[in-house]
N, C-alpha and C positions, 0 to 999 in steps of 0.2 A: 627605703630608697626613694629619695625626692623624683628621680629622675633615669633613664633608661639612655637618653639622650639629649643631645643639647638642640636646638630651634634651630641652627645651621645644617645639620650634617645627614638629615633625612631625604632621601632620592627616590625613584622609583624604582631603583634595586631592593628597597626596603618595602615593597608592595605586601599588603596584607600580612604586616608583620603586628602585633602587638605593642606599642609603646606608651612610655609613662614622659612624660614632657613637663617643666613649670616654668615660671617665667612672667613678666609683665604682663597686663592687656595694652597692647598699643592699639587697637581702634577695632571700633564695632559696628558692625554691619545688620541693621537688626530689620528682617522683613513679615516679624511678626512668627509666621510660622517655621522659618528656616534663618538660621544666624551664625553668621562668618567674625572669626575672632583671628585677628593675627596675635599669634604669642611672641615674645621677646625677650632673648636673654645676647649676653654678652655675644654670641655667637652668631645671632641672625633672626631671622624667623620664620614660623610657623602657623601657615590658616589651620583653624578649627573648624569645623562645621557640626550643627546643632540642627537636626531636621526630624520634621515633627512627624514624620511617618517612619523615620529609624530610631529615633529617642524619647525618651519615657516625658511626661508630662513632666514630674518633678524634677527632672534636667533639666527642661527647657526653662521651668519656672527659675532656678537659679543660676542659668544663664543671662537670666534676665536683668537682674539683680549687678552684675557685674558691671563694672566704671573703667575708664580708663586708670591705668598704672596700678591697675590692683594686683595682689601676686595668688597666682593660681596654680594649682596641679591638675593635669587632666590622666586619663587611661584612655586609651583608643587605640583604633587601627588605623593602620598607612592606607589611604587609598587614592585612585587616581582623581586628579582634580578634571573639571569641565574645560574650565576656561582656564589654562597657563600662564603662569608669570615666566616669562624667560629672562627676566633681570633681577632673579633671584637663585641661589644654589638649590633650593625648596620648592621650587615653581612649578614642578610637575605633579605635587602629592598634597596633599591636607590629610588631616588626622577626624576621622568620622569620632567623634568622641561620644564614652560609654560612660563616664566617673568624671566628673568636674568636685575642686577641694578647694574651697576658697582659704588660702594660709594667710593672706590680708588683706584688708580692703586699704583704698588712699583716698584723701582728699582730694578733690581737682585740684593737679598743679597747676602751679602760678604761670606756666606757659606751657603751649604745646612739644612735648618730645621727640620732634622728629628734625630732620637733619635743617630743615628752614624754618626755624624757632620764631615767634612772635616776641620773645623774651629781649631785653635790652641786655647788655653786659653787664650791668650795677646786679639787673636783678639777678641774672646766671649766675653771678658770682657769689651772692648771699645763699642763694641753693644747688650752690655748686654740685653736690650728692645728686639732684634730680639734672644738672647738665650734662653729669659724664657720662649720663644713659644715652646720648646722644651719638650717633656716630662718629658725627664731626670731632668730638671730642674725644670719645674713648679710641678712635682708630688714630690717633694723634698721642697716645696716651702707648696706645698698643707699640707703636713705631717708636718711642722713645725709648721702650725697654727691648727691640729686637737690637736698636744701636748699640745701647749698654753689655748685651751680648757679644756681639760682636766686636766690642773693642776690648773686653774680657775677652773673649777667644785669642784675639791676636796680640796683646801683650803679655798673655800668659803662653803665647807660643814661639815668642822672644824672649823667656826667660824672666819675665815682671814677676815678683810676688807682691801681691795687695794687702796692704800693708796698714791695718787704721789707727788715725793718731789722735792726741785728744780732742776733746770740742770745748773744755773749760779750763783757755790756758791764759795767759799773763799779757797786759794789756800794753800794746807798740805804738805810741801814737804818734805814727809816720806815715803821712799818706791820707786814707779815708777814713771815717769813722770808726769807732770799734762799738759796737753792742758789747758793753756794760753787765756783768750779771754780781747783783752783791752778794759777799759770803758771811750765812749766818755767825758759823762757829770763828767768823777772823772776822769780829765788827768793824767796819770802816773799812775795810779791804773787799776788792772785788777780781773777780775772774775778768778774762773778756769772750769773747768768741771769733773762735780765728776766719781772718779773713784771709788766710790761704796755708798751708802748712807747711809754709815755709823752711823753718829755721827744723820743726820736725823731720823731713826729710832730708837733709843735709846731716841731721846726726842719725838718721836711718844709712847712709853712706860713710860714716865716722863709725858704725857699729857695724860692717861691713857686707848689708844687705846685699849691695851690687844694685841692683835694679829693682826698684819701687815704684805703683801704682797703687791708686786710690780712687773710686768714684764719690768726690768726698764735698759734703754740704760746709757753702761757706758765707759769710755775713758780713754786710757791709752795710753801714748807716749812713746812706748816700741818697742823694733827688734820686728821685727815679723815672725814666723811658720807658719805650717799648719795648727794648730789648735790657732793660735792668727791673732785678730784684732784689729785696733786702737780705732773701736769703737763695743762693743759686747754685749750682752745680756743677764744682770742675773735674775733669781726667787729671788728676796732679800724677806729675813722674819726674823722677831722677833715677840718672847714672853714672856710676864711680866708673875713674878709669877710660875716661872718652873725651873729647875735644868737639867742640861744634860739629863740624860735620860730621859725627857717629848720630849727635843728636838730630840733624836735620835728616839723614838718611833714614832712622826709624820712623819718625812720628812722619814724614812725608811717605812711606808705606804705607802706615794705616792711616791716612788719610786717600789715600788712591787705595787702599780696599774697600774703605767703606764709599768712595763715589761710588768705584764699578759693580759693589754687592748691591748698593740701597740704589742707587740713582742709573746706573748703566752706562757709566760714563767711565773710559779706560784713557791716561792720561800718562805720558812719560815723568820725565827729569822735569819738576815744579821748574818755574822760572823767580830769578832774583834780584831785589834791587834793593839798593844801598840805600838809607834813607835818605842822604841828601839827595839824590836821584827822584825819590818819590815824591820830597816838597819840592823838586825844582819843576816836576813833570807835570804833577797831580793837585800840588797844595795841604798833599795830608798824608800819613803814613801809613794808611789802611787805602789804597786806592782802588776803584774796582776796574778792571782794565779787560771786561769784556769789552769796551768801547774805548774807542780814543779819544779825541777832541784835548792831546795832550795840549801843555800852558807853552806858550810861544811868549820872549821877552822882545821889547821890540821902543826901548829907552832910544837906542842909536836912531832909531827911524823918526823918532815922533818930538821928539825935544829941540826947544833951537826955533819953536816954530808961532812964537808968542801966545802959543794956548796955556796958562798960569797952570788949570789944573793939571795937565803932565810936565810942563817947568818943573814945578815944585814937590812933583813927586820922587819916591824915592826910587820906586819901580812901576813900570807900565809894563803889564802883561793880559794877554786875552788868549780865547780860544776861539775855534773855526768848526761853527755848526755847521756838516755838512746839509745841503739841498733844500736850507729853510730861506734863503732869501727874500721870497714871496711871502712872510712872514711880514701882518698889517702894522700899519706904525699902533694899532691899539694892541694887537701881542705883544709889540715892543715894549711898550709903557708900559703895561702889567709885569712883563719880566724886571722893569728895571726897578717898579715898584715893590717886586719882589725881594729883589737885593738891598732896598731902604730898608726892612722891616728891621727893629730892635733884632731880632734874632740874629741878623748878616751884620746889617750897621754899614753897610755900603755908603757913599751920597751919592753916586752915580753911577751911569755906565753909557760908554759910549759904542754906538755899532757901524761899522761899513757892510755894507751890501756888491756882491757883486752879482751885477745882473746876468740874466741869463743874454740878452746880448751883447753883455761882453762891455757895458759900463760899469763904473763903479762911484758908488755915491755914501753921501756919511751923514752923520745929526753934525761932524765940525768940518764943512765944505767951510766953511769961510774961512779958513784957518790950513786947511790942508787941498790943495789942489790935485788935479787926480792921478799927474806921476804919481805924485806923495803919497798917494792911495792906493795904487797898482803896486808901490812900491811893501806896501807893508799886507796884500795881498799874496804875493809873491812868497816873504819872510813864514806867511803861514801856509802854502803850496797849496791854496786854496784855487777854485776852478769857480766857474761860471755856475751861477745856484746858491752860492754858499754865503753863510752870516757869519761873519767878526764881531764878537763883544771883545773889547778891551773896558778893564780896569784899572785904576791907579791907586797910589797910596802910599804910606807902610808897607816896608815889603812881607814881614808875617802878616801883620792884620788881609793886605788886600790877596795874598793867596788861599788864605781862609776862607773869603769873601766866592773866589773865583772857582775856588772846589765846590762851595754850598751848589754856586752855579753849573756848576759842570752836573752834578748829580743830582741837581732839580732838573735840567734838560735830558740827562738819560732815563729818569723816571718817565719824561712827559712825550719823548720821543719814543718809549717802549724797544730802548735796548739794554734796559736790565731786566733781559727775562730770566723768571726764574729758577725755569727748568734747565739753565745753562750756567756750568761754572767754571769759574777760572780761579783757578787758587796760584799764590807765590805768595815765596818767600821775603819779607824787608829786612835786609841785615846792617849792620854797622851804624847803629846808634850812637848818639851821645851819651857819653858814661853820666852827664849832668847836666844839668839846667838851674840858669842864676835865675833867681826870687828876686823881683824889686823889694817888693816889701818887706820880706823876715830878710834880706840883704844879704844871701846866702846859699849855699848848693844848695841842691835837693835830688835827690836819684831819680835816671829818668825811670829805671825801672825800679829797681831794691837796690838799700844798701849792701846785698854781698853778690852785686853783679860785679866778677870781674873787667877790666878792662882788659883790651887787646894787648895779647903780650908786646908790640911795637909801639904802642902808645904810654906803657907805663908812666916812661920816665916824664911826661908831660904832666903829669900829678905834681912836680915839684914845682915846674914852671910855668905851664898855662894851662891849668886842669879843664877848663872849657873846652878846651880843642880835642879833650881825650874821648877815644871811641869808645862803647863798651861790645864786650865779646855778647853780644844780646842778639837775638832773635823772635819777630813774633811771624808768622803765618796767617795771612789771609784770605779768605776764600767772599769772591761778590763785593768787596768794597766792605766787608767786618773782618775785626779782628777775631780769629777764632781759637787762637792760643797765642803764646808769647813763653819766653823763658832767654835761660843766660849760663854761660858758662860760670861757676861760682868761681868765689875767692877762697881758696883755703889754706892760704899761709897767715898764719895772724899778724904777722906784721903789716901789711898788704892791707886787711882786715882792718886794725888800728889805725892805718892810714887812711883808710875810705871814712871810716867813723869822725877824724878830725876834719876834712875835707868837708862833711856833712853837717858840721858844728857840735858834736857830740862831744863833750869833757870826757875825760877819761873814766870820773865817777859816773857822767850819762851810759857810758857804753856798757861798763861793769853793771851797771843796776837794770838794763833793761834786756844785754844779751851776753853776761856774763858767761851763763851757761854755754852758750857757744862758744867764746873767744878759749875758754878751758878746755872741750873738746879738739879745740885744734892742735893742741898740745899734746894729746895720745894717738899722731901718727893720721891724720886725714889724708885722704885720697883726693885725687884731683878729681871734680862731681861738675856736673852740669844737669840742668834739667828743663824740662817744660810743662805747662799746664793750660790745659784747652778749657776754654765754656763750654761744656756739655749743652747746657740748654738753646745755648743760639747757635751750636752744631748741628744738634739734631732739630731747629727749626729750616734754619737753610738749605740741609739736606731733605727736607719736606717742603720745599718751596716758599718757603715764608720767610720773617722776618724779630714775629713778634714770640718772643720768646716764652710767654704767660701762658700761652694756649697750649703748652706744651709739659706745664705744671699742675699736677694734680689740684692743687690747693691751691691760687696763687694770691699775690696781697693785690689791693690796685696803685692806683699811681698816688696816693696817699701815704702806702705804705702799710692800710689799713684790711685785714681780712673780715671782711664785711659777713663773712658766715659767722663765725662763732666768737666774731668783735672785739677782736682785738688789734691794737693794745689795749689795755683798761687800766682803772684805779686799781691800788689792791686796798685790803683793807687797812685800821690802824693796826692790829693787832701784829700781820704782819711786818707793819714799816716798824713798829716796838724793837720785834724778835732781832728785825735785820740792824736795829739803831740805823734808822734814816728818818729824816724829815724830807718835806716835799712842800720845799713853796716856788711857786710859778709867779715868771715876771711876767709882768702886765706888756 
């Protein structure tokens, strides 16, 4: 027996008890004739004490000998400590130790192990195995899998069964990338790896599962963010037999379980808005509406008035930062420099101030005189204190533009805090979106997102205008799931495929297999599937979803521990029949 007990769970009810303990050396206290060792394992830790009037010479001698991160076993008694740590569960007792076992020594790691590492990222990541010893990390690690319980607990108490489906299935090139895997025994053919289980689950409700879940790994060979990886983790579910609101009334339950368990936040009926609502308000369809500073249009106000740049716009729109007016013309210039950057693509932005006694002034006074100004002060029910950025443009391009803004100023004004969450629902999507380029639909979400049964007929006549029965769920300004009522009449089906540019040969050859199961009696299905990893970062206060990954890649896409991707060898590109030449 390694061990008696674990480094956390030793008290001073355990006084003068016998214990066998191992675990890392986290630091050493060495005063020659007496030596204090904190132990460490997953659980916590444990001082040792080494004193040279209660233990043997040859104890102390390989006490001595001992490094940090080494892994040790000791034998001793609980006793009471001198001097308490009260910011430890352990802090009343240390282990007078009789038997020190050194099980192995370590090299000095490459940073220090304690919760405020010397370590850079690049490097943590290469020796990721000596990071997760780290609190920060492994208590981050620990909370990822109380969430995964938890949302196992509750849709297996809604009747889910979890359900897993393949990871080496047939390559859909609609949408984002697919990772690629070649097959030996079918040279020239290859697997892909799904980038969501989709079409699987839909014939998990053609086989007449009912209600399926999955915490299931998925892959997508896409740039990467802070909050994207190439391979991630969704909650995938569907349900036969239900219409949107059965699906939003579930999965908005256990999202208000897991606030009020994890976070302590108890939360009624989510609140909902249409997407056009959301671009018209927010500029974007994940908005985070702890804070407002919604988009005021304000074209009637300001055109007519010989300034070319709102002439010739298509839309003029701004928002109303509350009580920054006092806000220097050199803050101003950096916010506005901000919105130039490539990333926004802005070329301007213009601001009114209204003073706190009650003038109001602009960067276009020679253009707009100060009814003019009170006037579009007013339009935004702005008060004395307050800053007006208006923008112009394009009307998609400059609400894009105005969102970036909006949620650069709630970062900078500290009201996206993170311990506060506001989740709701965005419903009634468009079923499509025109491509300039490929000169053709493309699904806003998947090809077997049904449209709303009152929009159908609008596929005949002006398919742009059709809604789709979709739904995604946002919590903080992220999306954290999405889903859609599916299609499951094949005609319906056949018709979204043509709509999509699909020949009748494209749709047989790529989802043949489904268009044939609809044909043995499918149920009407719907479903949804959340990002588990930016779930359970937000529900942890954060944002970035890697620190929440055992393993993760970096923004490369590159696992910097055990380097990968790599070459392989010839022998195997032979076996696979592949060649590999790289353009310059």
């Amino acid at each position: 027996m390694f061990r008696t007990h674990t480094n956390g769970e030793l008290t001073i009810q355990n006084l003068d008890q016998n214990v066998t303990l191992s675990g890392w050396v986290q630091t050493i206290r060495d005063k020659g004739f007496m030596m204090w060792i904190d132990l460490r394992d997953r659980y916590g830790i444990t001082q040792l004490v080494f004193d040279a009037d209660r233990s043997s010479a040859e104890l102390l001698e390989n006490a001595h000998k001992l490094g940090r991160e080494f892994v040790i076993q000791v034998e001793g008694k609980v006793i009471e400590r001198q001097s308490k740590n009260p910011k430890i569960p352990t802090g009343e007792i240390e282990i007078l130790v009789e038997k020190l076992t050194i099980l192995n020594e370590s090299e000095v790691p490459p940073f220090t192990i304690e919760d405020q590492t010397d370590g850079g990222e690049e490097l943590r990541m290469k020796y990721r195995y000596l990071d997760i010893r780290r609190n920060p990390v492994k208590d981050k690690l620990i909370f990822r899998h109380k969430m995964a319980q938890k949302v196992r607990n509750y849709l297996s108490d809604q009747n889910f069964i979890e359900v897993e489906t393949p990871v080496l299935i047939k390559s859909t090139p609609e949408g984002a990338r697919d990772f690629v895997v070649p097959s030996r025994m079918n040279p020239g053919q290859f697997y892909a790896l799904p980038q969501s289980p989709q079409t699987f689950k839909q014939l998990l409700m053609i086989g007449g599962m009912d209600r399926y879940f999955q915490i299931v790994k998925c892959f997508r060979d896409e740039d990467l963010r802070a909050d994207r990886q190439p391979e991630f983790t969704q909650i995938d579910c569907e349900m036969a037999f239900v219409e949107q609101e059965d699906v939003l009334e579930i999965f908005e339950g256990m999202t208000a379980t897991l606030l009020k368990d994890i976070a302590g936040k108890e939360f009624g009926k989510f609140p909902r808005m249409t997407f056009a609502d959301a671009m018209k308000k927010y500029g974007n369809d994940k908005p985070d509406i702890r804070f407002g500073m919604e988009f005021v249009e304000v074209n009637e106000l300001v055109k007519g008035k010989d300034f070319k740049i709102f002439d010739d716009a298509e839309l003029v729109v701004g928002i109303n930062v509350e009580g920054c007016a006092e806000y220097t013309r050199k803050q101003i210039d950096e916010l506005i420099d901000w919105v130039k950057r490539p990333q926004i693509g802005a070329n301007g932005m213009i601001w009114i101030k209204f003073q706190n006694d009650g003038t109001v002034t602009s960067s276009v006074n020679k253009f707009y005189n100060e009814e003019d100004l009170k006037k579009i002060t007013e339009k935004f029910g702005a008060k004395a204190g307050d800053l007006i950025f208006l923008m112009s443009g394009n009307e998609n391009k400059v609400r894009t533009q105005l969102s970036a803004l909006r949620m650069e100023l709630g970062n900078r004004l500290g009201l996206r805090n993170p311990i506060e969450f506001a989740p709701l629902w965005v419903i009634d999507f468009p079923l499509l979106e025109w491509d300039e380029e490929t000169n053709r639909y493309h699904a806003m979400h998947h090809p077997f997102t049904s449209p709303k049964p009152e929009d159908v007929h609008l596929l005949e006549t002006d398919p742009g205008k059709a809604r789709a029965n979709a739904y995604d769920l946002i919590l903080n300004g992220n999306e954290i799931g999405g889903g859609s009522v599916r299609i499951f009449d094949k005609d319906l089906q056949a018709k979204m495929f043509n709509l999509l540019g699909f020949t009748k040969e494209d749709a047989e050859a790529q989802f043949g297999f489904l268009m044939n199961a609809f044909q043995y009696g499918a149920p009407p299905h719907a479903g949804l599937a959340l990002g588990f990893d930016r779930l359970v970062a937000i529900l942890d206060g954060n944002e970035v979803i890697r620190d929440y990954i055992a393993f993760p890649k970096n923004n490369s896409g590159r696992d910097v521990m055990i380097d990968a991707p790599s070459p392989i060898a010839d022998e195997q590109l032979n076996e696979l029949a592949l060649k590999v030449e790289l353009k310059d």
